[in-house]
Backbone as JSON Lines, residues from 0, in Angstrom:
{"i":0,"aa":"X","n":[140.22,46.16,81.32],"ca":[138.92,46.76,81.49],"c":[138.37,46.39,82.86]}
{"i":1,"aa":"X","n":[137.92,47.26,83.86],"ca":[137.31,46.92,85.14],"c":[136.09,47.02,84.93]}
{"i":2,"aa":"X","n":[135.38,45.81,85.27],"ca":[134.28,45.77,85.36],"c":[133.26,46.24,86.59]}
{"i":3,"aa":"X","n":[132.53,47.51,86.73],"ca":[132.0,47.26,87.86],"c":[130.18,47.06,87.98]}
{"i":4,"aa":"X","n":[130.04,46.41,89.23],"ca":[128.72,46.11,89.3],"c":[127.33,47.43,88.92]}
{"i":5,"aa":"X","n":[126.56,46.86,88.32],"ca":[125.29,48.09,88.9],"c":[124.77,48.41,89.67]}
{"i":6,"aa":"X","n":[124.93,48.91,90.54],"ca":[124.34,49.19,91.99],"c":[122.64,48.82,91.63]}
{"i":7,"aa":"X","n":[122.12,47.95,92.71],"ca":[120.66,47.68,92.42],"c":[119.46,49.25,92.27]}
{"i":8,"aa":"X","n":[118.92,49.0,91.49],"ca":[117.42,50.15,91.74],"c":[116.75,50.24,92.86]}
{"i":9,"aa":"X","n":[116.75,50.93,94.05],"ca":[115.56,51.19,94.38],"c":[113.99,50.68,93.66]}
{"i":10,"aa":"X","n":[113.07,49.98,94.77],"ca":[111.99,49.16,93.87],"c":[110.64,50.61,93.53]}
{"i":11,"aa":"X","n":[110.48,50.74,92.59],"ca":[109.74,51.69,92.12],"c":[108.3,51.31,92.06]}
{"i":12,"aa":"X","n":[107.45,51.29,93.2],"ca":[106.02,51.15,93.14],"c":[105.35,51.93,91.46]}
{"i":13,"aa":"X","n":[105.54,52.6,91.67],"ca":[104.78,53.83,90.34],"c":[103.5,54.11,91.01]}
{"i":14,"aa":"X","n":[103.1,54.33,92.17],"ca":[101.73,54.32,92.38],"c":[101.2,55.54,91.9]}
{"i":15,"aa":"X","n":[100.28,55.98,90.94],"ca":[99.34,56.72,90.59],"c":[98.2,57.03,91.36]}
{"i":16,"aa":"X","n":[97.21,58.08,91.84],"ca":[96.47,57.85,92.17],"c":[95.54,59.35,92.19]}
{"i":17,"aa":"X","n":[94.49,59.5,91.81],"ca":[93.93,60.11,91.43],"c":[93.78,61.35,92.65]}
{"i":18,"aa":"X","n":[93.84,61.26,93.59],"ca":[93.54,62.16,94.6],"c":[94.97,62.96,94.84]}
{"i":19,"aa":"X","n":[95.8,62.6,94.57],"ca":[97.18,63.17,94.43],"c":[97.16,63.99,92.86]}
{"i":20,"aa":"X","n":[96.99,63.67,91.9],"ca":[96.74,64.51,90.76],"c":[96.12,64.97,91.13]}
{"i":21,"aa":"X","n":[94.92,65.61,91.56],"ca":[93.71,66.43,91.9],"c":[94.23,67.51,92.86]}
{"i":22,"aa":"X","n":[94.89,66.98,93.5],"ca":[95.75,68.05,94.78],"c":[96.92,68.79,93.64]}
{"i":23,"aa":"X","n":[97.28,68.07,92.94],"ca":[98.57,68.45,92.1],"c":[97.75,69.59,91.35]}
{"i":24,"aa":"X","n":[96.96,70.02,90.9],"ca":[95.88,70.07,89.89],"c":[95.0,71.4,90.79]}
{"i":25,"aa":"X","n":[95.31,71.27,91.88],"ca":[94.61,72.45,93.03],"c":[92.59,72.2,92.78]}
{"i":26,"aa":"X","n":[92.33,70.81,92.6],"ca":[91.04,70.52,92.75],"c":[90.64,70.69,94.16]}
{"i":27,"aa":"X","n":[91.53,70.34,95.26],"ca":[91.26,69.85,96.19],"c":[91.46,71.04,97.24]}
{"i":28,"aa":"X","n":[90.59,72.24,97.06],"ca":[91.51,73.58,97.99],"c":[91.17,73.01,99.28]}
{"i":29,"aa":"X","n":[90.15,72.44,100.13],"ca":[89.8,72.53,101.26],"c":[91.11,71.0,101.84]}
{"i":30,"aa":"X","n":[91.89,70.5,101.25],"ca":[92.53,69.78,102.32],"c":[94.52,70.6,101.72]}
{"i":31,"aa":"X","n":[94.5,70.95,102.83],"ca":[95.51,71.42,103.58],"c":[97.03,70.94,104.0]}
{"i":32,"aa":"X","n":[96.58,70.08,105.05],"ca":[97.4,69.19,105.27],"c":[97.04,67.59,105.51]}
{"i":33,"aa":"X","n":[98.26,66.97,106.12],"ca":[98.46,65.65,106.36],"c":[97.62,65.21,107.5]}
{"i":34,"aa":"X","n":[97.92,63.59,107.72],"ca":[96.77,63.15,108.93],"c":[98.07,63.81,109.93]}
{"i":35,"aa":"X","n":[99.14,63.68,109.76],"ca":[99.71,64.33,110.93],"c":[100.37,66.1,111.29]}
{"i":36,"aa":"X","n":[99.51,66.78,110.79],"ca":[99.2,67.81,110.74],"c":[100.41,68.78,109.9]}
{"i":37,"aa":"X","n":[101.04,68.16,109.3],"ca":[102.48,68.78,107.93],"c":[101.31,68.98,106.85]}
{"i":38,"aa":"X","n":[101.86,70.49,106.74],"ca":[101.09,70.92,105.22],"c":[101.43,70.12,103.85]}
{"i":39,"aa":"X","n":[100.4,70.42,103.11],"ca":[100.97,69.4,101.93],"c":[101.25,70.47,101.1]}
{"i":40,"aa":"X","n":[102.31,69.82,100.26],"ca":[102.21,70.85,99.0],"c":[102.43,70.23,97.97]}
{"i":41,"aa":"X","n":[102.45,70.52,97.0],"ca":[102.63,69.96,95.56],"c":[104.0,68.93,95.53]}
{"i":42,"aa":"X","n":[104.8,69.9,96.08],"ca":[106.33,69.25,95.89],"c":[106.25,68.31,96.93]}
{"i":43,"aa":"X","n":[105.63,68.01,98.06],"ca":[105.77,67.14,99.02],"c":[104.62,66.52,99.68]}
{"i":44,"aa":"X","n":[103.73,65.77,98.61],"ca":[102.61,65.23,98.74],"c":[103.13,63.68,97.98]}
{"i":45,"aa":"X","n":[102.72,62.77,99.01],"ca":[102.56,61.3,98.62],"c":[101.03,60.66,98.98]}
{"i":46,"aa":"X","n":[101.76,59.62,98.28],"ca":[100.45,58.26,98.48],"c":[100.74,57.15,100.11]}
{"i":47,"aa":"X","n":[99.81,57.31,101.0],"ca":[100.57,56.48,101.95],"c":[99.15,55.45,101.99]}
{"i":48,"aa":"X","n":[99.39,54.31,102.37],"ca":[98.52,53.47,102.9],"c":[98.39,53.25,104.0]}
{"i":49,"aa":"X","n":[96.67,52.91,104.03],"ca":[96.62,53.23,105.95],"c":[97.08,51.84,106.4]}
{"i":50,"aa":"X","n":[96.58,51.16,106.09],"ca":[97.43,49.33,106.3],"c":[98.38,49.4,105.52]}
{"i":51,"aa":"X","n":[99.36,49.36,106.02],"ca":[100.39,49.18,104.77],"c":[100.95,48.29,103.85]}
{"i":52,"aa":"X","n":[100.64,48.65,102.97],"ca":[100.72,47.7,101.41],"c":[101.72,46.27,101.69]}
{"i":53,"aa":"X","n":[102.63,46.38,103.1],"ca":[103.54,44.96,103.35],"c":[103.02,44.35,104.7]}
{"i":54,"aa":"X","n":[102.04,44.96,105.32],"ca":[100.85,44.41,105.32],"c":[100.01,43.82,105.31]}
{"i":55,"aa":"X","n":[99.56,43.7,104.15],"ca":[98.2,43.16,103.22],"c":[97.68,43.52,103.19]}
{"i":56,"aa":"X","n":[97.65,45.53,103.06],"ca":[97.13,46.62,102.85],"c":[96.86,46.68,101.34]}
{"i":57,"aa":"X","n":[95.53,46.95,100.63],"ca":[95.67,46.92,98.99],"c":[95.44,48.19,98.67]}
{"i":58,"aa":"X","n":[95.85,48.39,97.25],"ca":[96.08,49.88,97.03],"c":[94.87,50.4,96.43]}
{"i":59,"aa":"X","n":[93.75,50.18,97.08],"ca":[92.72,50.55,96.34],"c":[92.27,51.81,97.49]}
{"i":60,"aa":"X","n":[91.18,52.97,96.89],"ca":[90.74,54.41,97.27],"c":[90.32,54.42,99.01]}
{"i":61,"aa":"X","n":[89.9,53.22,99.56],"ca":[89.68,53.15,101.12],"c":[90.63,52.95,101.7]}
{"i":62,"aa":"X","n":[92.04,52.57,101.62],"ca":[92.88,52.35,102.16],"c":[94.17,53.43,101.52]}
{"i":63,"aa":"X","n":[94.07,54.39,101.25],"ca":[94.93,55.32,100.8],"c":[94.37,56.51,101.44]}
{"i":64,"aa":"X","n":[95.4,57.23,101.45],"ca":[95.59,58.7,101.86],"c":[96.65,59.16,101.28]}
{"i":65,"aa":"X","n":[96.3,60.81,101.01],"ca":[97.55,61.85,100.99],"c":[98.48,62.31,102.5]}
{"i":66,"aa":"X","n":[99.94,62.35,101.71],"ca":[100.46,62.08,103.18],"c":[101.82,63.27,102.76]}
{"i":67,"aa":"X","n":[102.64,63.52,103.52],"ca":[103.67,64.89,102.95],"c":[104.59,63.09,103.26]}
{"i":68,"aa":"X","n":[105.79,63.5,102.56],"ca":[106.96,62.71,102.17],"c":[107.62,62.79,103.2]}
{"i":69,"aa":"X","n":[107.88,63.49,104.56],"ca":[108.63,62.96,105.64],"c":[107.55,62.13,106.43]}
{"i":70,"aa":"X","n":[106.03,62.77,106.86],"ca":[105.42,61.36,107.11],"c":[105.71,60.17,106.89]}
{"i":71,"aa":"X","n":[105.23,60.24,105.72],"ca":[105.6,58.63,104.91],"c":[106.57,57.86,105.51]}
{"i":72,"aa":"X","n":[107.75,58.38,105.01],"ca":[108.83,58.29,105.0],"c":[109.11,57.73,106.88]}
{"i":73,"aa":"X","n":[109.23,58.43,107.31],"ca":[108.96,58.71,109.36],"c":[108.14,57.3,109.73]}
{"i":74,"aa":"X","n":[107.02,57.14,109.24],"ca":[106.26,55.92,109.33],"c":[106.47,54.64,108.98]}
{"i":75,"aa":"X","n":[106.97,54.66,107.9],"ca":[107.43,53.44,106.74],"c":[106.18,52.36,106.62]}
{"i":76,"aa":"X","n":[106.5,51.04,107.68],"ca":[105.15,50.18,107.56],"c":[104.54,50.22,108.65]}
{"i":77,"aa":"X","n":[104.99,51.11,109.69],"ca":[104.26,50.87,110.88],"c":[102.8,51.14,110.72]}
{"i":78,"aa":"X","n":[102.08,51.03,111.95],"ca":[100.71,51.3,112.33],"c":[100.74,52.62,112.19]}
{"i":79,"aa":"X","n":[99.22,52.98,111.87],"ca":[99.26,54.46,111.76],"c":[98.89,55.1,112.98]}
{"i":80,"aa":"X","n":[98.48,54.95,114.01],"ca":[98.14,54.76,115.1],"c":[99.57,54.84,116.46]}
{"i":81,"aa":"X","n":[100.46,54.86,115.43],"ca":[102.23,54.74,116.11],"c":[102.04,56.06,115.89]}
{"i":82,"aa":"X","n":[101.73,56.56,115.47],"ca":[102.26,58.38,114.75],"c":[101.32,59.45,115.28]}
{"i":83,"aa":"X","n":[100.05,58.8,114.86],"ca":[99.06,60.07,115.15],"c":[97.31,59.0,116.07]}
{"i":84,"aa":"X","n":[97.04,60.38,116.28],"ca":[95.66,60.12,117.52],"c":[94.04,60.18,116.28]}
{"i":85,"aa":"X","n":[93.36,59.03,116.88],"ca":[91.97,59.19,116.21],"c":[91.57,60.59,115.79]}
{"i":86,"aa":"X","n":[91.78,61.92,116.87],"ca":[91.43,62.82,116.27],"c":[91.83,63.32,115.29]}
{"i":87,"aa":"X","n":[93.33,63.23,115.21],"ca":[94.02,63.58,113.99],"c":[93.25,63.11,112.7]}
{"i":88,"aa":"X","n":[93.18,61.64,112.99],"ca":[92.57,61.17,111.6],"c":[91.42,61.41,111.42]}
{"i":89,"aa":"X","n":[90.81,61.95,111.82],"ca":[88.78,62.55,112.12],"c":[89.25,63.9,111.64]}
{"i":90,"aa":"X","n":[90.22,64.92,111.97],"ca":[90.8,65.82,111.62],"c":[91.03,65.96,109.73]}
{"i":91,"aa":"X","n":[91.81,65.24,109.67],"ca":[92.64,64.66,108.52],"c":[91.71,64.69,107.72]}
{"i":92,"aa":"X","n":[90.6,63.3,107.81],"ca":[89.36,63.04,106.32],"c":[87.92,63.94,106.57]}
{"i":93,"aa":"X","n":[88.0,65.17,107.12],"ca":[86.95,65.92,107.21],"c":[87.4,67.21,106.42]}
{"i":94,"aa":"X","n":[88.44,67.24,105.68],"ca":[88.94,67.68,104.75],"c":[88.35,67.58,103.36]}
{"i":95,"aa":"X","n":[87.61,66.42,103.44],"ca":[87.14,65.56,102.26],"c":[85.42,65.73,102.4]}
{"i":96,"aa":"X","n":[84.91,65.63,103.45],"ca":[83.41,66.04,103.54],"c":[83.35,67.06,102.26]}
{"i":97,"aa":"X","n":[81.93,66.68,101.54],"ca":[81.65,67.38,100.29],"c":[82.5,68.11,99.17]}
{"i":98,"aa":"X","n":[83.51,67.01,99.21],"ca":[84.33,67.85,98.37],"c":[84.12,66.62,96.83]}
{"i":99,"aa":"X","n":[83.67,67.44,95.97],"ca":[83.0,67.17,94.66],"c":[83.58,67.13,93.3]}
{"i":100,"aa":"X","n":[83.97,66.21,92.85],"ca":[85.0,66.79,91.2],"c":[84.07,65.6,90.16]}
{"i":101,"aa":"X","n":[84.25,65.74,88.96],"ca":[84.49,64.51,88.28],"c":[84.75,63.3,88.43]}
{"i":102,"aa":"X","n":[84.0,62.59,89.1],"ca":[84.37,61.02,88.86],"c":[84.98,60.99,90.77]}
{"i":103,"aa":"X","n":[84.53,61.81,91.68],"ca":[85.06,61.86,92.91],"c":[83.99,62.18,93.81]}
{"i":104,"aa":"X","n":[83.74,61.64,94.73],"ca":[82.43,62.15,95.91],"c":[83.67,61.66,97.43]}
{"i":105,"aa":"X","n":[83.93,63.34,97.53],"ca":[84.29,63.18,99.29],"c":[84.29,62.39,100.42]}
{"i":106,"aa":"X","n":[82.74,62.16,100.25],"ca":[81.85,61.69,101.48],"c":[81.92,60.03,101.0]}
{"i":107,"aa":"X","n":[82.31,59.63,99.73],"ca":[82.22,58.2,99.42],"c":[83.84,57.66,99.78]}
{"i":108,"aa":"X","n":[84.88,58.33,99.66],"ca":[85.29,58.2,99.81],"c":[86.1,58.57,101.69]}
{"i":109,"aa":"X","n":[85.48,59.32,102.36],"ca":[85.75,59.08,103.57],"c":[85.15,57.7,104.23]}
{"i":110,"aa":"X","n":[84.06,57.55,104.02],"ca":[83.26,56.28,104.24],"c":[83.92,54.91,104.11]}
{"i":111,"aa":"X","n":[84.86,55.09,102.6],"ca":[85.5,54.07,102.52],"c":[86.75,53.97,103.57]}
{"i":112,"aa":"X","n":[87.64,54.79,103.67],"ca":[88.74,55.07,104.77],"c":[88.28,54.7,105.96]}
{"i":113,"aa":"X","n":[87.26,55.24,105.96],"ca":[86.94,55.16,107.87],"c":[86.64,53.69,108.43]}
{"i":114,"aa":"X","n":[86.14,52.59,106.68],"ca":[86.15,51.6,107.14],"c":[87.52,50.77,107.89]}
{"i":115,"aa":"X","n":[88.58,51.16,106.87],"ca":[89.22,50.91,106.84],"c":[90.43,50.84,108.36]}
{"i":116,"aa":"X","n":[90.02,52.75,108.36],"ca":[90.58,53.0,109.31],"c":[90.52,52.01,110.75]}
{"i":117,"aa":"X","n":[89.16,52.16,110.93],"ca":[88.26,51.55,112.06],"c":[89.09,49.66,112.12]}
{"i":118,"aa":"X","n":[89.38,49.48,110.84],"ca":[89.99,47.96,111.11],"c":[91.47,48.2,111.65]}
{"i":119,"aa":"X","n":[91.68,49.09,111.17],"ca":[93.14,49.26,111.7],"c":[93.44,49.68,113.02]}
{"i":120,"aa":"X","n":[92.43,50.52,113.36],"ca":[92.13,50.74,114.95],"c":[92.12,49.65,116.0]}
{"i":121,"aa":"X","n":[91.38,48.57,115.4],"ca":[91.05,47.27,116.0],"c":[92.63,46.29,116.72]}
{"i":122,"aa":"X","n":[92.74,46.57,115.45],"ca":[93.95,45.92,115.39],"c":[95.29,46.41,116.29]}
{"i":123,"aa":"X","n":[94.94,47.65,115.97],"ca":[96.44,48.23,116.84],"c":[95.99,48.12,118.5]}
{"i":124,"aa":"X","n":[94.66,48.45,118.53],"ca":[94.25,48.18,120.13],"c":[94.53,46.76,120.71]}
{"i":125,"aa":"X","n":[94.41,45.38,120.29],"ca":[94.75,44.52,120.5],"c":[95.73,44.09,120.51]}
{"i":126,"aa":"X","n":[96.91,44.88,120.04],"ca":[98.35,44.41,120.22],"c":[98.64,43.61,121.76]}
C-alpha cells in the first residue's frame, strides 16, 4: 500500500462581510468598480483590506473595501498606495456617499475608511 501525503490546504480566511453580500444582492447599484478602476462583478468581487490584515490591519468596516480578485490578488500585502493614487481612492469611496440600506449608512462608513485610509497615507509617505 503507498502511502501518500495530503497536500496542505490553502489557509481559508472565510471572511464574510456585509458590503460584499449587498453588492452580491445588487443593493449597491451606484458602486461600479474597484479603487483601481476594474469593474466589479458578482463573480469577481472580494474583501481587501486597506492595511493589510498581516499588517495589523483588523477586519473590521473602516478598514475594508470591495476589491475585483486580480486586484487583490496583484496587491497581496502591499501598501495600497503601491497600486493606486489618492484620487483613485476619493474616486473609489464616493461610490458610497448616501448610499442607504438596512443596518448601512454610506457616509458612516466612508468616514470610517477615510480614517483609516489617511493613516495609511501617513505611513506610506514616510517610508
Amino acid at each position: 500500500m503507498i502511502v501518500r501525503p495530503i497536500p496542505p490546504k490553502e489557509p481559508s480566511f472565510g471572511y464574510k462581510w456585509h458590503l460584499k453580500t449587498a453588492f452580491k444582492k445588487g443593493k449597491l447599484p451606484t458602486v461600479t468598480r474597484d479603487v483601481s478602476g476594474q469593474i466589479l462583478t458578482a463573480d469577481n468581487v472580494t474583501i481587501d483590506h486597506i492595511i493589510p490584515h498581516s499588517k495589523g490591519g483588523k477586519t473590521v468596516d473602516g478598514n475594508l473595501m470591495l476589491a475585483s480578485a486580480g486586484f487583490n490578488n496583484r496587491r497581496g500585502n502591499r501598501s495600497l498606495f503601491d497600486f493606486v493614487t489618492i484620487e483613485q481612492v476619493r474616486i473609489f469611496f464616493s461610490q458610497f456617499i448616501d448610499v442607504k440600506y438596512k443596518g448601512f449608512d454610506g457616509n458612516q462608513y466612508v468616514k470610517a475608511a477615510m480614517k483609516t485610509i489617511t493613516e495609511e497615507f501617513k505611513k506610506w509617505t514616510t517610508k
